[in-house]
VMD Tcl script that draws the C-alpha trace (Angstrom):
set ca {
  {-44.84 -5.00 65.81}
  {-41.42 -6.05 66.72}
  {-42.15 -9.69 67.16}
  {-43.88 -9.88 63.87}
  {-40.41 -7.86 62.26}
  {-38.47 -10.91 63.73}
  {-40.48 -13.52 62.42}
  {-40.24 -11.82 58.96}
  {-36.63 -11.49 58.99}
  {-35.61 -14.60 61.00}
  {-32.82 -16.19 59.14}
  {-33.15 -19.62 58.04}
  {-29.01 -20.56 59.82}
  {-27.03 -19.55 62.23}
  {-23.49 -19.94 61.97}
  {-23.87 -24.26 61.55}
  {-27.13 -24.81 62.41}
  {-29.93 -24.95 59.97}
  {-33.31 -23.57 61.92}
  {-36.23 -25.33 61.28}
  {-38.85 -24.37 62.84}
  {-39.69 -21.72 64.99}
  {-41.10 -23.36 68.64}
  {-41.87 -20.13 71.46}
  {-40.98 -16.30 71.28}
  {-39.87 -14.72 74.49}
  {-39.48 -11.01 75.64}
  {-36.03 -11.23 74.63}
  {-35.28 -14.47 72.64}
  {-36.87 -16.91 69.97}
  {-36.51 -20.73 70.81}
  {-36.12 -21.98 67.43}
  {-35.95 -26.23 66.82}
  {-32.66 -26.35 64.49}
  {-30.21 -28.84 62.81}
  {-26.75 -29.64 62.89}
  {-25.59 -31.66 59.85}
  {-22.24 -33.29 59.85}
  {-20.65 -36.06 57.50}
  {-21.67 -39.41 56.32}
  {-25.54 -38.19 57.20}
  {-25.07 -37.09 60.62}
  {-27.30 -35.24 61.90}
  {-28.59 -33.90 65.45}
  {-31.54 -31.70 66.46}
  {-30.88 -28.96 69.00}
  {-32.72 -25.82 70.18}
  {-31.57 -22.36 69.51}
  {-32.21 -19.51 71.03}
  {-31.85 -16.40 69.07}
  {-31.72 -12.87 70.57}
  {-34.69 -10.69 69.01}
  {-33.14 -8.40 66.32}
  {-34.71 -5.19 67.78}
  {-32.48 -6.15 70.91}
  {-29.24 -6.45 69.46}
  {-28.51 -3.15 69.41}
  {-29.07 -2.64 72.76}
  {-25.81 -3.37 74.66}
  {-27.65 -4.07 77.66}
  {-29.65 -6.93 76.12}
  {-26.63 -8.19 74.36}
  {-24.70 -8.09 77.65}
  {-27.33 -10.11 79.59}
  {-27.55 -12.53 76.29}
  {-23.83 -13.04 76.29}
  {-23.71 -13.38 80.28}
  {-26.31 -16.08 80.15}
  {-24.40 -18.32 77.97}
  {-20.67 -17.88 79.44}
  {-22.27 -18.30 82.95}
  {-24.50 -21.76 82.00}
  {-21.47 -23.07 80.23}
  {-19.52 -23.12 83.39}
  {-22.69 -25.09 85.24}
  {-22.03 -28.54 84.62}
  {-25.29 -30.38 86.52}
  {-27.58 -32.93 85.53}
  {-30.63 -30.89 86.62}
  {-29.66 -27.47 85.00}
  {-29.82 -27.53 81.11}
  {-26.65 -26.96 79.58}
  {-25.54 -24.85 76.66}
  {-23.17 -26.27 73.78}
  {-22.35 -23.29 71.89}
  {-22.64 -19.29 72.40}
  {-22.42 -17.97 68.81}
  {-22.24 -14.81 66.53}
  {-24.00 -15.00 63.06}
  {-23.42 -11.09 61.20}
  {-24.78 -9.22 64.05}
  {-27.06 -12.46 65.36}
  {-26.74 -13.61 69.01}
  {-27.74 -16.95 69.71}
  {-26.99 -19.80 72.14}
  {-27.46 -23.75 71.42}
  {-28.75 -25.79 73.77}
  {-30.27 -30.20 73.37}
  {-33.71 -30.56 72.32}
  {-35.83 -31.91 75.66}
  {-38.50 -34.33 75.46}
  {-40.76 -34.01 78.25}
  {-43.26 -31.31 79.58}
  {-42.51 -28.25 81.68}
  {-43.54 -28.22 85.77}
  {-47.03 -26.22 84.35}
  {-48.02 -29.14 82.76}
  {-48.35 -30.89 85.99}
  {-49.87 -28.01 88.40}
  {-52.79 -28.45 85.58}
  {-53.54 -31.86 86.29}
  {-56.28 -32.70 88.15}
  {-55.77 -34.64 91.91}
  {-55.77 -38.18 92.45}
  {-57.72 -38.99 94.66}
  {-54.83 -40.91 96.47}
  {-52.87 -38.05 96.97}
  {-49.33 -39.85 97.82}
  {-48.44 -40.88 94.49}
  {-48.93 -37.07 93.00}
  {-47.07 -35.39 95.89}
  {-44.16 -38.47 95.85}
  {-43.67 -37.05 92.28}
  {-44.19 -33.36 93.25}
  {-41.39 -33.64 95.48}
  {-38.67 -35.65 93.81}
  {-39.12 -32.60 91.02}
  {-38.51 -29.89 93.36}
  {-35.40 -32.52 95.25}
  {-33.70 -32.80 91.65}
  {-33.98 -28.72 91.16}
  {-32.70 -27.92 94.40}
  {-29.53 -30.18 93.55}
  {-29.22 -28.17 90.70}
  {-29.81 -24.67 91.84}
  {-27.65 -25.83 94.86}
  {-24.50 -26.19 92.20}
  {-25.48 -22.93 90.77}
  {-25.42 -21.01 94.26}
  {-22.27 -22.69 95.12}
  {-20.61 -21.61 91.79}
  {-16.81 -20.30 92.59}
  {-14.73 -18.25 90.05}
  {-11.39 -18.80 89.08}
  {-9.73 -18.01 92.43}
  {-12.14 -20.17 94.39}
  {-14.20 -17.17 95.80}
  {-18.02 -17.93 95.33}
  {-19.74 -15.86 92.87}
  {-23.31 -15.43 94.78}
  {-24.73 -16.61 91.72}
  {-28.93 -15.99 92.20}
  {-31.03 -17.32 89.29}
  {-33.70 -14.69 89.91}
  {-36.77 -16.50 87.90}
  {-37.79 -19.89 88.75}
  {-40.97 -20.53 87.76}
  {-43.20 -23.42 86.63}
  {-41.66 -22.56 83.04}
  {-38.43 -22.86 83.87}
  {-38.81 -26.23 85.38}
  {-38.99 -28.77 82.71}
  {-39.33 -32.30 83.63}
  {-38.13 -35.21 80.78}
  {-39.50 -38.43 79.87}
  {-36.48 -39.91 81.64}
  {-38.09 -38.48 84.97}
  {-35.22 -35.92 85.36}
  {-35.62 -32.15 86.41}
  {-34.13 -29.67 84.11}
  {-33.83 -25.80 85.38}
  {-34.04 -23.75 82.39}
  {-33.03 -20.18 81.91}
  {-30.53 -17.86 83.62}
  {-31.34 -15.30 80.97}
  {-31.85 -12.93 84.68}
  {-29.70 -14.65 86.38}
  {-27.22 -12.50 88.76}
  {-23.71 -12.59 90.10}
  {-22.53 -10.80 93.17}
  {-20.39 -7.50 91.82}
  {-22.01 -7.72 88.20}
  {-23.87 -4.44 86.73}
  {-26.56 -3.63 89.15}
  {-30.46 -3.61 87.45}
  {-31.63 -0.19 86.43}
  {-33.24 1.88 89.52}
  {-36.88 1.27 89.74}
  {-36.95 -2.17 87.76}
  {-37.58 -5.80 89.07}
  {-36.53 -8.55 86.69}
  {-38.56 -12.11 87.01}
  {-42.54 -13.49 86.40}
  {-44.01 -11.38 89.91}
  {-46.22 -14.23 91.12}
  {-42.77 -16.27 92.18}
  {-40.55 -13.37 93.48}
  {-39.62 -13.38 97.15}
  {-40.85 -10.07 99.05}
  {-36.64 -8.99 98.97}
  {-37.16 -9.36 95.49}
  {-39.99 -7.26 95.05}
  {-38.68 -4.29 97.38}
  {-35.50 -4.33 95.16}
  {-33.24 -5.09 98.20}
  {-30.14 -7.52 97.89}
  {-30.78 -10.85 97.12}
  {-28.89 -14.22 97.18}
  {-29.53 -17.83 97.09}
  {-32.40 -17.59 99.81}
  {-34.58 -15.65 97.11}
  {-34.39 -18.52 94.90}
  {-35.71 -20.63 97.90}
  {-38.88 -18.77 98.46}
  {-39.58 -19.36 94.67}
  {-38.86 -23.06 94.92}
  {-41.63 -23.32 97.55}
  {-44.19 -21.43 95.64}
  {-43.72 -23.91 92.68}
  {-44.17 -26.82 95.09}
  {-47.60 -25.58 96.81}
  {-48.87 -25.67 93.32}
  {-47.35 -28.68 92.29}
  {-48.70 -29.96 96.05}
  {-52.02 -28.42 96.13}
  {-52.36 -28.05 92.11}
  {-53.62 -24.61 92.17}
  {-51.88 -21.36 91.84}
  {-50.68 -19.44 95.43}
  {-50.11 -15.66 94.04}
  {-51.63 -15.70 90.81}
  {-54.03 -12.11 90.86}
  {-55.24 -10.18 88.09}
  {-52.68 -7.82 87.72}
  {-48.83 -8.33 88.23}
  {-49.64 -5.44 91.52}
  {-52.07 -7.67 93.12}
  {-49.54 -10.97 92.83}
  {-46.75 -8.55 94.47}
  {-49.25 -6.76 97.55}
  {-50.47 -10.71 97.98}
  {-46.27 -11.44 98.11}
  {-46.04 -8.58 100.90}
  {-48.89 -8.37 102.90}
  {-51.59 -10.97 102.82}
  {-51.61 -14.02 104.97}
  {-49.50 -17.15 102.85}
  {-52.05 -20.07 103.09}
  {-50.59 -23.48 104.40}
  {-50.64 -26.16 101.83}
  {-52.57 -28.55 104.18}
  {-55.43 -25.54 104.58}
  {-55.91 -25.63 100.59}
  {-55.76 -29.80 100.36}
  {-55.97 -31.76 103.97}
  {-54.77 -34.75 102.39}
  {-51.28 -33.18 102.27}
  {-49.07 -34.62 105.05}
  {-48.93 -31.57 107.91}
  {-45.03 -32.25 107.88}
  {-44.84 -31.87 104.20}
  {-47.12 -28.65 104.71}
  {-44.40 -27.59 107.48}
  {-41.71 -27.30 105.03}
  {-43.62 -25.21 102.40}
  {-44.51 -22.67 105.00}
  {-40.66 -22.80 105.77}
  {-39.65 -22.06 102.48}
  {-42.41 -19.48 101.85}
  {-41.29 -17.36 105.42}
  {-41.15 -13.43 104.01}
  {-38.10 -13.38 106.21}
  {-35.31 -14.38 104.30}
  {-33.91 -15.29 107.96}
  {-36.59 -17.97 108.67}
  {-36.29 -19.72 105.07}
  {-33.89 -22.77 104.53}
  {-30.51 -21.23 104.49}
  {-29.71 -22.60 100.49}
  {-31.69 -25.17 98.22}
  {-29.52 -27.92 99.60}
  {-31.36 -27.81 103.03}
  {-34.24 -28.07 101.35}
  {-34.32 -30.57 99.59}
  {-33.00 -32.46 102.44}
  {-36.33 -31.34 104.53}
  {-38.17 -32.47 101.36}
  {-36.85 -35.88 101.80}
  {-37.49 -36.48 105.60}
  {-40.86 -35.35 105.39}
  {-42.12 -37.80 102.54}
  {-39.94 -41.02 104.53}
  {-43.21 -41.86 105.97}
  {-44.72 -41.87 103.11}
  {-42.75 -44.10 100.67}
  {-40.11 -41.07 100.54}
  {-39.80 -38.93 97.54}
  {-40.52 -40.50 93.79}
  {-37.13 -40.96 92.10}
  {-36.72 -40.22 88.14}
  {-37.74 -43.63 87.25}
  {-41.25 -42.96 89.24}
  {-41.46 -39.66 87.90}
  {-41.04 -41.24 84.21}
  {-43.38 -43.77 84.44}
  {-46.34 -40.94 85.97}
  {-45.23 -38.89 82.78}
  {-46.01 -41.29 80.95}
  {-49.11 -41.93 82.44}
  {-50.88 -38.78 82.93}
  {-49.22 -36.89 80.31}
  {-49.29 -38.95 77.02}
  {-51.71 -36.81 75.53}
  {-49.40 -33.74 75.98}
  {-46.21 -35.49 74.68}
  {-48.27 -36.95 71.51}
  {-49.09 -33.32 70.87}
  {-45.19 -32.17 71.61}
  {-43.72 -34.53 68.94}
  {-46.60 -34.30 66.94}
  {-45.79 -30.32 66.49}
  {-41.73 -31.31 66.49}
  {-42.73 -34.00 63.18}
  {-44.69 -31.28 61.72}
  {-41.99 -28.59 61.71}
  {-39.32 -30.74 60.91}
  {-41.81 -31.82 57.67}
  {-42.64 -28.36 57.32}
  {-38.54 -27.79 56.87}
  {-38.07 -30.22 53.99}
  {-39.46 -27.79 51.42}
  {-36.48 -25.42 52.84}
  {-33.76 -27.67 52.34}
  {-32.28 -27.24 48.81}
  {-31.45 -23.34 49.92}
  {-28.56 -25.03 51.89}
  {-27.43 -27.51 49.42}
  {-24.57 -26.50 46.44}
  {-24.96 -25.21 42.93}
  {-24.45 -28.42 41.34}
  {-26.52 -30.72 43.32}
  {-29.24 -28.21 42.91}
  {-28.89 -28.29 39.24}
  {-28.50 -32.37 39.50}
  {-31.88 -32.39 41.39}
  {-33.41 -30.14 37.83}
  {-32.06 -32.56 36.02}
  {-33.58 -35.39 36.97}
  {-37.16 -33.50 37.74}
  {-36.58 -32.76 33.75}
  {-35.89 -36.39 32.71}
  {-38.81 -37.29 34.78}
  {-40.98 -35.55 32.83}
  {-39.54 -36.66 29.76}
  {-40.17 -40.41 30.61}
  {-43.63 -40.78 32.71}
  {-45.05 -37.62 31.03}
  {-45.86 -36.30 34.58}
  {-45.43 -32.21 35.26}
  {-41.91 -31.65 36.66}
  {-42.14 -30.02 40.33}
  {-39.88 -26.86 41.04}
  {-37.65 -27.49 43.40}
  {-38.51 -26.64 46.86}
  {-37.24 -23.05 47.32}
  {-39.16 -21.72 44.50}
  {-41.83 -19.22 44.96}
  {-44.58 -21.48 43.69}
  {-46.72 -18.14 42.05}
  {-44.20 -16.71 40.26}
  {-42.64 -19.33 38.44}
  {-40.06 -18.55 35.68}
  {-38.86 -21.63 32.95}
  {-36.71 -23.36 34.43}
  {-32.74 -22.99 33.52}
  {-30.41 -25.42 34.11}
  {-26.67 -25.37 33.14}
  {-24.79 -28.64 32.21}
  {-21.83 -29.29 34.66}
  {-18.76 -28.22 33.14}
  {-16.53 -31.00 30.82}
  {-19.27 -33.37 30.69}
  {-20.43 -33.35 26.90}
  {-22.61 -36.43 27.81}
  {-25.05 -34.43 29.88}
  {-25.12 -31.88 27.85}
  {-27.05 -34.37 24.85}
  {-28.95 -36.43 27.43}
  {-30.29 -33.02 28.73}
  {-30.88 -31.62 25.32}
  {-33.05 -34.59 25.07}
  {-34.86 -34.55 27.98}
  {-35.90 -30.69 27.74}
  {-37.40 -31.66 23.82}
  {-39.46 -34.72 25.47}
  {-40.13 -32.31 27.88}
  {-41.69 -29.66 25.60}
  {-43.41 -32.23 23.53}
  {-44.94 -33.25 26.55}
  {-45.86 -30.72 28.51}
  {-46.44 -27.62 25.66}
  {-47.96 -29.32 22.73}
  {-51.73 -29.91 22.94}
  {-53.52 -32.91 23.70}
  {-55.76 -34.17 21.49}
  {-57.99 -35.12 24.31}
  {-60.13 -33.03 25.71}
  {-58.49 -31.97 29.29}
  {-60.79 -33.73 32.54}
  {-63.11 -31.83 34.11}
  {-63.21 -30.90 37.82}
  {-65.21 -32.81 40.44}
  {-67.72 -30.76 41.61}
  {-65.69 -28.40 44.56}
  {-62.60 -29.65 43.61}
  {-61.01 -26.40 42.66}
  {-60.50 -25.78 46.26}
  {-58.32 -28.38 47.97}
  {-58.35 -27.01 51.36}
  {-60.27 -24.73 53.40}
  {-57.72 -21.71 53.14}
  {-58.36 -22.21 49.67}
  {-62.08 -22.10 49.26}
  {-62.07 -19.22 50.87}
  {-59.27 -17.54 48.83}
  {-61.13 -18.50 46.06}
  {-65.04 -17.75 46.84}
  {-63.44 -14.43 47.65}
  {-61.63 -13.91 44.44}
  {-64.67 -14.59 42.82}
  {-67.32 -12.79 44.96}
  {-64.52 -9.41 44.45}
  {-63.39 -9.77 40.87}
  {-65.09 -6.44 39.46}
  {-67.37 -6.38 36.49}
  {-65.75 -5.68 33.22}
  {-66.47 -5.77 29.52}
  {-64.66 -8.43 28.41}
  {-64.81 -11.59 27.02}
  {-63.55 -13.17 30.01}
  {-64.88 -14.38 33.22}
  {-64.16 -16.23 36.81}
  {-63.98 -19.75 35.99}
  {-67.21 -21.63 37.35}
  {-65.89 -24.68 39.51}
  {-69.69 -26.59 38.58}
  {-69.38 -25.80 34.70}
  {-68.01 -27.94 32.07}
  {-65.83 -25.26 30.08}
  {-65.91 -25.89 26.24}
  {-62.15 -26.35 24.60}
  {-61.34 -22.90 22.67}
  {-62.15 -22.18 19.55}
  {-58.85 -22.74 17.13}
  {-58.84 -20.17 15.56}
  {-58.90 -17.34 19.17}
  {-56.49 -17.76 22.41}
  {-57.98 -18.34 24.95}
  {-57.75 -15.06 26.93}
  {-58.00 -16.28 30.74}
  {-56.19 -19.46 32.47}
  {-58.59 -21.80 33.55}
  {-58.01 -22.55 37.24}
  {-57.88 -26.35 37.51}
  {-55.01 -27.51 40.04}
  {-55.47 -31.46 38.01}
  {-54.25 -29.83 34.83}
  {-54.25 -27.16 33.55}
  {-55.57 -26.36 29.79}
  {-52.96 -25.45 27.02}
  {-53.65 -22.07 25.92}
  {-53.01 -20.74 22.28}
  {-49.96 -19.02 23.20}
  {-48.34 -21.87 24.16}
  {-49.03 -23.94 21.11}
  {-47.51 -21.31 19.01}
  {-44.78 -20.29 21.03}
  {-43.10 -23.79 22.29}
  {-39.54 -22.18 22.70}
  {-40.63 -20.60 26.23}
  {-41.84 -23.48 28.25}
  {-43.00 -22.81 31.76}
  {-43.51 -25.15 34.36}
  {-47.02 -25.60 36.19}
  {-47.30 -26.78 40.08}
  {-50.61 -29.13 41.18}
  {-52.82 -27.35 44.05}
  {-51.65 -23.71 43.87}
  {-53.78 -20.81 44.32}
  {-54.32 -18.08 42.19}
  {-52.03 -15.31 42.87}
  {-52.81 -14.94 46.82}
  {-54.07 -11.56 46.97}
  {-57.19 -12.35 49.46}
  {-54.55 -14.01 51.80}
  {-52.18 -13.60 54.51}
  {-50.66 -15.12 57.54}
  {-50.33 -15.19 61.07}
  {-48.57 -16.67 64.00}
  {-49.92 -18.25 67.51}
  {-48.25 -19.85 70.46}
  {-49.77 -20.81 73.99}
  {-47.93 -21.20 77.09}
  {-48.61 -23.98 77.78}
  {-50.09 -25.38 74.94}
  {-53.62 -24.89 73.76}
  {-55.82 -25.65 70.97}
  {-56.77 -23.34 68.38}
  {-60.13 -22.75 66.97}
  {-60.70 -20.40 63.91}
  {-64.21 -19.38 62.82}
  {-65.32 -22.28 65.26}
  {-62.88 -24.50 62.94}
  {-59.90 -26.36 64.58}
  {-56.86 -25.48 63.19}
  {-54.88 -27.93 65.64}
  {-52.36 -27.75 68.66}
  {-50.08 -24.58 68.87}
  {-47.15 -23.52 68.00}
  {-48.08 -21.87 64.48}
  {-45.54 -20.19 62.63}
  {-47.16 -18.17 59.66}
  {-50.06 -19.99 58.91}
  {-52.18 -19.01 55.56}
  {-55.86 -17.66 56.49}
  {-57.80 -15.66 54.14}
  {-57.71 -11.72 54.63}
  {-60.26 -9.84 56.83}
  {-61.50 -10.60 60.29}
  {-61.53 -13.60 62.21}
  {-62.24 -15.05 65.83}
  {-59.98 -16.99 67.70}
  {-60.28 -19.19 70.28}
  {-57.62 -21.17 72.43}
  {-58.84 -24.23 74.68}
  {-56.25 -25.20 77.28}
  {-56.02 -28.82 77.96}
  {-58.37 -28.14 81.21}
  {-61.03 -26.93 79.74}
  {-59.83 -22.86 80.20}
  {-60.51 -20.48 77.05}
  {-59.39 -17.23 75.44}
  {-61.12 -15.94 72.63}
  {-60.03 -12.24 70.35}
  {-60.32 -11.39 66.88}
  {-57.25 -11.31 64.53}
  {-57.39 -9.21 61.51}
  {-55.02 -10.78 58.24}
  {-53.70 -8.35 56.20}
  {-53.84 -9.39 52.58}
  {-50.93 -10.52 51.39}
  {-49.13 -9.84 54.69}
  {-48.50 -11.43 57.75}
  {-50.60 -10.06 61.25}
  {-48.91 -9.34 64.47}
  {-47.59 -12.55 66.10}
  {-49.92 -13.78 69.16}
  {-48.94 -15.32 72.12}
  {-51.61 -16.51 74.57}
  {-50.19 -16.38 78.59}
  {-52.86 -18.34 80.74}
}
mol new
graphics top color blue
foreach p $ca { graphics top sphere $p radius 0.5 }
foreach p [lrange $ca 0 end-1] q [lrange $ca 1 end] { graphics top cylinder $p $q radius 0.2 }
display resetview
């Protein structure tokens, strides 16, 4: 599948950012959480967005990709996200954006309602105020000549609306968004999410700035009445409920919503582009005459402190996921560092060893089943290293290859497997290991296994992640050292991975285990069949079955409530 082909062959930097973690995959792009390192230890976290491999060889794509970023970087709004940087990597595409902390407008339709409904809709409409400010400077965008450019974004949505923990509203994505003269869309195709295009939209007629209106007023009847106005079961439902069924008043579907506040919805929702608010500007303006009675619309500082409120649970779980993928990056950091601190960090894993007589760790970018002896090179015109290492590799031998004349511990009873991945990988090793005629057998994790005789090898590695028993071979052959890692599987045939996101976020249950809060990027299951299940914050689920390839990695999932 192609996006389990990008998630294979994602590259781990583009041009000077170091990705760390991959966060959602689009249609068309990856959001990836990334790095920028500087001097003196500066450092700052952005958000890339990476155009899918399999589309960079369409022109098309690229051309939309490349649009996208030359037309954001010329928006310059506090309620439209802005882009730092449109960059080539090889034949990458990506665009760098700042990292947001906060929740996205879906977050909030999902909430329950108070039952003192001011406060909610107070908040509901400040959002929707602060994103028709910013669509306003989008629509009013003039080129170089001062003509305006009839700049429609084409897909505001819920999604696209992403509210921060400073109470400001961020519009998000003109990946569709349209200029008057640019390369009309293909004949019979309709770019946007269906259940927020305006009927013009739909019917493939010309749009502008009034089409972006009608989808602003869909997002605030659910943000109003919390529940959703065209969502159907097919994308052909949403659009005939967009065209010809009766659009419900937001006071019919909650009468505690004020009938002038209800007025202006229905304005905004007319199918008649003629009978809408003429631009976003007008709008919001309505927006804020309605709710004077009413305490007037919540400003960012309101909306802030209701985020914090009612959605701490969500934001624990957002920087909760961020600390996990930055940890989940440190094992990837020596691939970007030089030769010689690389061979400095060896060094003093080596010396390590030599002094505490504790194992020596690889370094971080080795592949932890396939370990060669290490090699390190003393730095050039430095005899001194050159003895102090010589020194440290002998303790090193002496410690690590010569036997002990203790007897090595003995396992705790279900130690072997340190995790649950594990215990699987390793009652299935077991349970599959064919018979055979020799003198050699799966290890028992509840048996005490007696040292080998001295005078035979011992023909099978016992698998004890504590530490591992000297074999004959190593006594007698001391010149080829190899290093041993704590908690490592056998060689993970029985395994494989696989890849889940949620939008918006959900909870993932496998084999009626909890495997935590999505996004996962390439998480180790054993192979074979299992059932998933994703629980929404509100109590919604989605259960399938996900087969794991051994050894590979299964088609990325992502879950669309």
């Amino acid at each position: 599948m192609a996006s389990d082909h990008a998630e294979q062959t994602a590259p781990t930097k583009l041009g000077r950012y170091e990705l760390i973690g991959l966060l959602a995959t689009g249609g068309m792009a990856e959001i990836h959480l990334a790095r920028l390192a500087g001097e003196a230890g500066f450092e700052k976290i952005v958000v890339v967005k990476r155009l899918l491999p399999e589309l960079c060889v369409s022109k098309a794509f690229v051309s939309m990709f490349l649009d996208e970023g030359k037309l954001v970087a010329r928006l310059d709004h506090p309620n439209i996200c802005e882009v730092h940087e449109l960059g080539r990597d090889g034949t990458e595409y990506f665009l760098v954006m700042p990292y947001l902390d906060g929740v996205p407008a879906t977050e909030l339709i999902a909430q329950p309602r108070d039952p003192d409904r001011i406060p909610q809709l107070r908040v509901a409409t400040g959002i929707i105020a602060q994103a028709c400010a910013g669509l306003h400077h989008a629509h009013d965008l003039h080129d170089v000549h001062g003509a305006e450019l009839g700049l429609v974004h084409r897909d505001v949505s819920p999604s696209n609306l992403f509210v921060t923990t400073k109470g400001v509203t961020k519009v998000l994505d003109f990946g569709i968004a349209k200029v008057r003269g640019a390369t009309e869309t293909e004949v019979g195709t309709v770019k946007g999410k269906t259940q927020y295009m305006a009927p013009e939209q739909l019917l493939g007629e010309p749009l502008d700035r009034r089409c972006d209106v009608f989808a602003l007023g869909t997002v605030l009847y659910e943000l109003a009445t919390h529940q959703r106005l065209f969502k159907r079961a097919s994308d052909y439902l949403a659009a005939r409920a967009i065209l010809e069924e009766e659009i419900p008043r937001a006071d019919e579907a909650d009468t505690k919503i004020p009938a002038a506040l209800a007025d202006v919805i229905a304005m905004a929702l007319a199918r008649e582009p003629a009978n809408r608010y003429a631009s976003a500007r007008e709008l919001g303006k309505a927006l804020e005459t309605a709710m004077l009675p009413h305490g007037g619309i919540a400003s960012a500082t309101e909306i802030a402190v209701l985020l914090a409120e009612h959605h701490a649970e969500q934001l624990t779980a957002q920087r909760t996921r961020q600390a996990r993928v930055m940890s989940s990056a440190v094992a990837k950091l020596p691939a970007f560092e030089d030769t010689h601190a690389t061979a400095l960090a060896s060094k003093r894993a080596l010396l390590e060893a030599a002094t505490t007589g504790v194992k020596a760790s690889p370094i971080a970018n080795a592949n932890p089943t396939t370990l060669e002896p290490m090699r390190v090179a003393a730095p050039r015109r430095r005899w001194a290293w050159a003895v102090l290492l010589g020194a440290a590799i002998a303790a090193f031998v002496i410690v690590e290859v010569l036997p002990s004349k203790d007897p090595p511990p003995q396992p705790a009873s279900g130690s072997i497997a340190t995790s649950p991945e594990l215990r699987a990988a390793t009652e299935r090793s077991r349970t599959e290991a064919p018979a055979q005629n020799q003198p050699t057998s799966p290890v028992d994790p509840h048996a005490v296994t007696p040292p080998p005789a001295p005078t035979k090898p011992a023909p099978t590695k016992p698998i004890n992640p504590t530490k591992p028993a000297k074999s004959a071979n190593q006594a007698t052959h001391p010149s080829h050292p190899k290093l041993v890692v704590a908690d490592v599987p056998p060689a993970a045939t029985s395994t494989g991975f696989f890849s889940i996101n949620a939008s918006p976020y959900a909870t993932i249950f496998v084999d009626d285990r909890e495997l935590g809060v999505t996004p996962f990027s390439r998480k180790p299951l054993p192979a074979g069949l299992h059932h998933i299940k994703a629980v929404r914050q509100d109590g919604e689920i989605k259960t399938f079955d996900v087969t794991i390839p051994s050894g590979g990695t299964a088609p990325a999932i992502h879950v669309v409530w």
